[in-house]
VOPAGU-2260 file (C-alpha; in pm, 1 decimal, decimal comma):
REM VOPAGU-2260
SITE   aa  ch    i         X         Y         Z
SITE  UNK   A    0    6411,5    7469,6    5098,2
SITE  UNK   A    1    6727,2    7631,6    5025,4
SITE  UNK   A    2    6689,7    7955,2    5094,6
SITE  UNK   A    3    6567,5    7809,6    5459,9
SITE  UNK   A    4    6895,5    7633,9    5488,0
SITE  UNK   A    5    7092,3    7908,4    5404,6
SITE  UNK   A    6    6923,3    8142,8    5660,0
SITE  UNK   A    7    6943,7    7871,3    5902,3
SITE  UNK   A    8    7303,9    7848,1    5821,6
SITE  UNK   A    9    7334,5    8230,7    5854,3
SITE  UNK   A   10    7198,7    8247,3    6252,2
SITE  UNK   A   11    7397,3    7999,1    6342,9
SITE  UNK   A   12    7687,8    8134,2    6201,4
SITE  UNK   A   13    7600,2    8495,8    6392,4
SITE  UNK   A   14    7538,1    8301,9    6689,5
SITE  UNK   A   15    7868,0    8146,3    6686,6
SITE  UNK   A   16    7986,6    8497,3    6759,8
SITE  UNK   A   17    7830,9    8604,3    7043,4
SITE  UNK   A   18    7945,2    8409,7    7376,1
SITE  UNK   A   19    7734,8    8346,8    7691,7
SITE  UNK   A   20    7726,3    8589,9    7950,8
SITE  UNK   A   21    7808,1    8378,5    8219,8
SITE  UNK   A   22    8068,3    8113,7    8228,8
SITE  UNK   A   23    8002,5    7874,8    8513,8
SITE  UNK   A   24    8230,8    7621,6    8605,7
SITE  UNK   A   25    8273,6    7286,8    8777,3
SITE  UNK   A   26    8140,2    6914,4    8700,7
SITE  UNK   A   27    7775,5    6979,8    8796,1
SITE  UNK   A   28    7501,5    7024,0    8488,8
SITE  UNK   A   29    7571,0    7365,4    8351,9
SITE  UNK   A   30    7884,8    7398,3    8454,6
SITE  UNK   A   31    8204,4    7418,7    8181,3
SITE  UNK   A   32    8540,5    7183,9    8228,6
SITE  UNK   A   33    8682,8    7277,8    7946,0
SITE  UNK   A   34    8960,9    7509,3    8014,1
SITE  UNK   A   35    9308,4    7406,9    7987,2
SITE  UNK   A   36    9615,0    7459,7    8177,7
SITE  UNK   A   37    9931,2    7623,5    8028,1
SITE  UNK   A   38   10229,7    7712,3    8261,6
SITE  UNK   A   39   10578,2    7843,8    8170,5
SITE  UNK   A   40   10716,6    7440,6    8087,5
SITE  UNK   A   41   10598,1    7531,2    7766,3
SITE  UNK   A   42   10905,6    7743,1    7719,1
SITE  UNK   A   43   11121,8    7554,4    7989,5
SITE  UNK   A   44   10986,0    7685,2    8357,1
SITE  UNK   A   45   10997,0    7445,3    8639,0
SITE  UNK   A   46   10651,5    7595,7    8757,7
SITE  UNK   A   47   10435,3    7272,1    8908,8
SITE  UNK   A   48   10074,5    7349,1    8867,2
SITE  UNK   A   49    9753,8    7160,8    8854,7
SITE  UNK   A   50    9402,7    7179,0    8736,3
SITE  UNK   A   51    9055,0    7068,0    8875,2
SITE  UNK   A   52    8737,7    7100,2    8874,3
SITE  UNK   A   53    8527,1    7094,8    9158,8
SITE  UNK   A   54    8112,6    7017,7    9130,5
SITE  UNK   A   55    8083,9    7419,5    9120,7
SITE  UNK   A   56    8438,1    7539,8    9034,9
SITE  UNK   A   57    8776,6    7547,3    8880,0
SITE  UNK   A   58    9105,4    7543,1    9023,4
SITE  UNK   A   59    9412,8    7629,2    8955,1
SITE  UNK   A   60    9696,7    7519,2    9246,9
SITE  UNK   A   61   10052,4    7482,0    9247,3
SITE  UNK   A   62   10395,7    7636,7    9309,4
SITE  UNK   A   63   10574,2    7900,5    9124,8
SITE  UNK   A   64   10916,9    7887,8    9018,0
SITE  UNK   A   65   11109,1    8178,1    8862,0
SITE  UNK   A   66   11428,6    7909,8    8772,2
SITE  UNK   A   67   11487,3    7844,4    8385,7
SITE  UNK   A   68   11302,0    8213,7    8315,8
SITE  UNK   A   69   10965,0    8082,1    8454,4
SITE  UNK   A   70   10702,1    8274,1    8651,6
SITE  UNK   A   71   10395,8    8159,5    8517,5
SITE  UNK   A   72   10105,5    7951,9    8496,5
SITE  UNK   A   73    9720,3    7999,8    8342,0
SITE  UNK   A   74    9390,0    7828,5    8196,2
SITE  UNK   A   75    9249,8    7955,4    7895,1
SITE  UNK   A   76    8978,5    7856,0    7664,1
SITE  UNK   A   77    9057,3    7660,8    7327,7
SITE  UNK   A   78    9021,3    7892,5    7105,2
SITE  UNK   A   79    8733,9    8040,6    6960,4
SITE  UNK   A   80    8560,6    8368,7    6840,5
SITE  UNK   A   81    8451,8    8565,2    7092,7
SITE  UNK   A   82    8272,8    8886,6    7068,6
SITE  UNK   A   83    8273,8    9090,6    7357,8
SITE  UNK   A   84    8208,3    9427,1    7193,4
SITE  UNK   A   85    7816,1    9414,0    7365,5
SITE  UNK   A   86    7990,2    9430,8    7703,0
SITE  UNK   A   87    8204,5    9714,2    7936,7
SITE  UNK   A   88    8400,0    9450,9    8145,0
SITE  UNK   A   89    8414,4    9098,2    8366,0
SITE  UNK   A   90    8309,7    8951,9    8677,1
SITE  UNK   A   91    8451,4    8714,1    8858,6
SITE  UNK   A   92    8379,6    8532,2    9211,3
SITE  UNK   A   93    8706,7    8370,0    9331,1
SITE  UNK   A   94    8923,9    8261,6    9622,9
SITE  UNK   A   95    9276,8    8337,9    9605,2
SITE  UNK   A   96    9618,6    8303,5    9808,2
SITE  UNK   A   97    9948,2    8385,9    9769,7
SITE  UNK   A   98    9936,6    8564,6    9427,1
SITE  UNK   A   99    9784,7    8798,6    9212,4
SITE  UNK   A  100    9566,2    8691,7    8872,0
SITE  UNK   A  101    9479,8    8886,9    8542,5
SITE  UNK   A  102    9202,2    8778,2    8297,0
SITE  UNK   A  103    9317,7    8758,6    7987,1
SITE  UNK   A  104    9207,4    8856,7    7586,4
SITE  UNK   A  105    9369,6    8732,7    7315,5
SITE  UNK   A  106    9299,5    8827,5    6959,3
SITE  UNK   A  107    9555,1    8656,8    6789,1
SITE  UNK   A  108    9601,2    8287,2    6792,9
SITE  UNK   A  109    9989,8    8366,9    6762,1
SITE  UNK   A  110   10153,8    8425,9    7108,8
SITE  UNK   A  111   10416,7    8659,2    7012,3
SITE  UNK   A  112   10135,6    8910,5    6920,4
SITE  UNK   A  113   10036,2    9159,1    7199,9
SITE  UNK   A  114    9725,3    9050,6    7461,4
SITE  UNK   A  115    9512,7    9194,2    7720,4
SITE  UNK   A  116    9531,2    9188,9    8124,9
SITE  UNK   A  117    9292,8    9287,9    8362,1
SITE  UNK   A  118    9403,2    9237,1    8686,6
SITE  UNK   A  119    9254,5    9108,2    9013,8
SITE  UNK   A  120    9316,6    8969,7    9350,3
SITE  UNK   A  121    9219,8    8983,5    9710,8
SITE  UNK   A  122    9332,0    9082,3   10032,1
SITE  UNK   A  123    9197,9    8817,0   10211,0
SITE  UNK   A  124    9366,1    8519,2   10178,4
SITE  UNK   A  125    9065,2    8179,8   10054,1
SITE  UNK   A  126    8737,7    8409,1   10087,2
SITE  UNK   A  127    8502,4    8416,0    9806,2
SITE  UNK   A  128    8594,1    8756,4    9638,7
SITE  UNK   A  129    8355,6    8915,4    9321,5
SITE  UNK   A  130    8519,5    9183,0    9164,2
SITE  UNK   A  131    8447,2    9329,9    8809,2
SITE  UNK   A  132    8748,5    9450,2    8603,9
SITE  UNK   A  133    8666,4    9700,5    8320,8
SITE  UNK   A  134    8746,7    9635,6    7941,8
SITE  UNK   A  135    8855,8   10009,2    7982,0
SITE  UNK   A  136    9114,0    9907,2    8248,3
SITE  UNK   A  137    9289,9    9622,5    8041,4
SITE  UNK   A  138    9617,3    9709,3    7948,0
SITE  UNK   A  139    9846,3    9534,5    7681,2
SITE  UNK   A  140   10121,6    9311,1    7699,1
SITE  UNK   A  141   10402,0    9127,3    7504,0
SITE  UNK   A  142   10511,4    8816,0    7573,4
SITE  UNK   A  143   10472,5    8915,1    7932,9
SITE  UNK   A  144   10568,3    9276,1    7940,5
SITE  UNK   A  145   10375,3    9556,6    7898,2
SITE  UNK   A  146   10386,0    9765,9    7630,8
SITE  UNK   A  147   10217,6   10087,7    7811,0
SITE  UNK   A  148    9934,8   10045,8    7561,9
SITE  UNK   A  149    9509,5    9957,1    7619,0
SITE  UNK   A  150    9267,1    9792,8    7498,3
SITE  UNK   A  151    9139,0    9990,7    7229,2
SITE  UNK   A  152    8700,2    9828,0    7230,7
SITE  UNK   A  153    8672,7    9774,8    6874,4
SITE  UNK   A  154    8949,3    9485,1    6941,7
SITE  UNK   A  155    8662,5    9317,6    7183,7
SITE  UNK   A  156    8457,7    9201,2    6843,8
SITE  UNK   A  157    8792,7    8962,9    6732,8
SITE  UNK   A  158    8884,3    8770,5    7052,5
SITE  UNK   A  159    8984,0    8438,8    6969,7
SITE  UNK   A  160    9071,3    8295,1    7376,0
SITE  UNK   A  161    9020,4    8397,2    7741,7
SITE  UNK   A  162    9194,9    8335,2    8047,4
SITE  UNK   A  163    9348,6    8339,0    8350,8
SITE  UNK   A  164    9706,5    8370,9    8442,2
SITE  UNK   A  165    9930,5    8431,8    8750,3
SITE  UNK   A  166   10055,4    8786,0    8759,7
SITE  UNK   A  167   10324,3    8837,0    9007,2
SITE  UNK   A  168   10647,4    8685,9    8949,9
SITE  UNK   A  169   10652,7    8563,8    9320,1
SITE  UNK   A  170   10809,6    8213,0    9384,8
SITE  UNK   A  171   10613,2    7979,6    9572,1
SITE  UNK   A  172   10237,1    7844,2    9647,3
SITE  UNK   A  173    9944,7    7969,8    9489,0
SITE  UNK   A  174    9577,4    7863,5    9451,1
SITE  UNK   A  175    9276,1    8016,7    9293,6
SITE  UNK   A  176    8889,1    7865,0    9301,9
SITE  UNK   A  177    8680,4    8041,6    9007,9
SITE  UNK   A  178    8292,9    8006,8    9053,9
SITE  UNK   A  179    8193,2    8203,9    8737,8
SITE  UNK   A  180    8282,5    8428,3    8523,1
SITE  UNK   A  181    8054,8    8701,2    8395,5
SITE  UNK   A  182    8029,3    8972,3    8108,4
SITE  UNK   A  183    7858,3    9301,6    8221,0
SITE  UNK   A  184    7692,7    9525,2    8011,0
């Protein structure tokens, strides 16, 4: 009986690791609303942003202010362990205007360490976009700047949150709708 327990114990400990392929989001049965919002009021920004969730989405709306050194605003997971290190990159299907996004790795739970952008964005302004963005691509940055280094893979086995963030310091209205996110192989 023990030695049942403990192996028991052991999968699901393994399989706490390993992270679905495919994060869907919105209200609807399968679907994940459990991302939270984090803009630059955390460190004093004036940025006014908002978070929903849609039967088949997420999205993240507002208006960017660069006043009290602001410029930002995201969603991330809680955070977790997350091993990526089975996959070369992400997908994501999204409508976007007025601003350009990153996805975001973060292997420390500390957020003056350095993290991860890949970035996206479309052309066309509210039209379902899918775009993949290579691990390989990702490049590092330090409490917003970049540091001119990458992601080096054997980092993707320790990520502790994902997410999404605003990546042009461009005042104004922004919105993006995320259907899914996916990890290719």
């Amino acid at each position: 009986m023990k030695t049942t327990i403990v192996l028991l114990m052991a999968i699901a400990s393994i399989n706490a690791l390993n992270i679905e392929s495919t994060i869907n989001f919105g209200r609807a049965a399968g679907g994940t609303q459990d991302w939270i919002m984090i803009s630059d009021n955390v460190m004093g920004g004036i940025t006014a942003s908002n978070l929903a969730y849609t039967d088949t989405s997420m999205v993240l709306s507002g208006t960017l202010s660069l006043e009290n050194y602001g410029g930002f605003a995201s969603v991330k997971t809680k955070f977790g362990r997350f091993d990526l290190s089975d996959y070369k990159g992400v997908r994501i299907r999204f409508k976007a205007a007025n601003q350009q996004f990153a996805f975001t790795l973060e292997n420390s739970r500390n957020w003056t360490q350095p993290n991860f952008k890949g970035e996206f964005g479309n052309a066309k302004a509210n039209t379902w976009t899918e775009t993949t963005i290579y691990f390989k691509d990702f490049s590092e940055y330090q409490i917003g700047e970049p540091t001119g280094g990458k992601l080096d893979p054997t980092q993707l086995k320790g990520i502790v949150r994902l997410g999404i963030i605003t990546n042009e310091k461009k005042e104004g209205p922004f919105s993006l709708e995320v259907d899914f996110v996916e990890f290719v192989k």
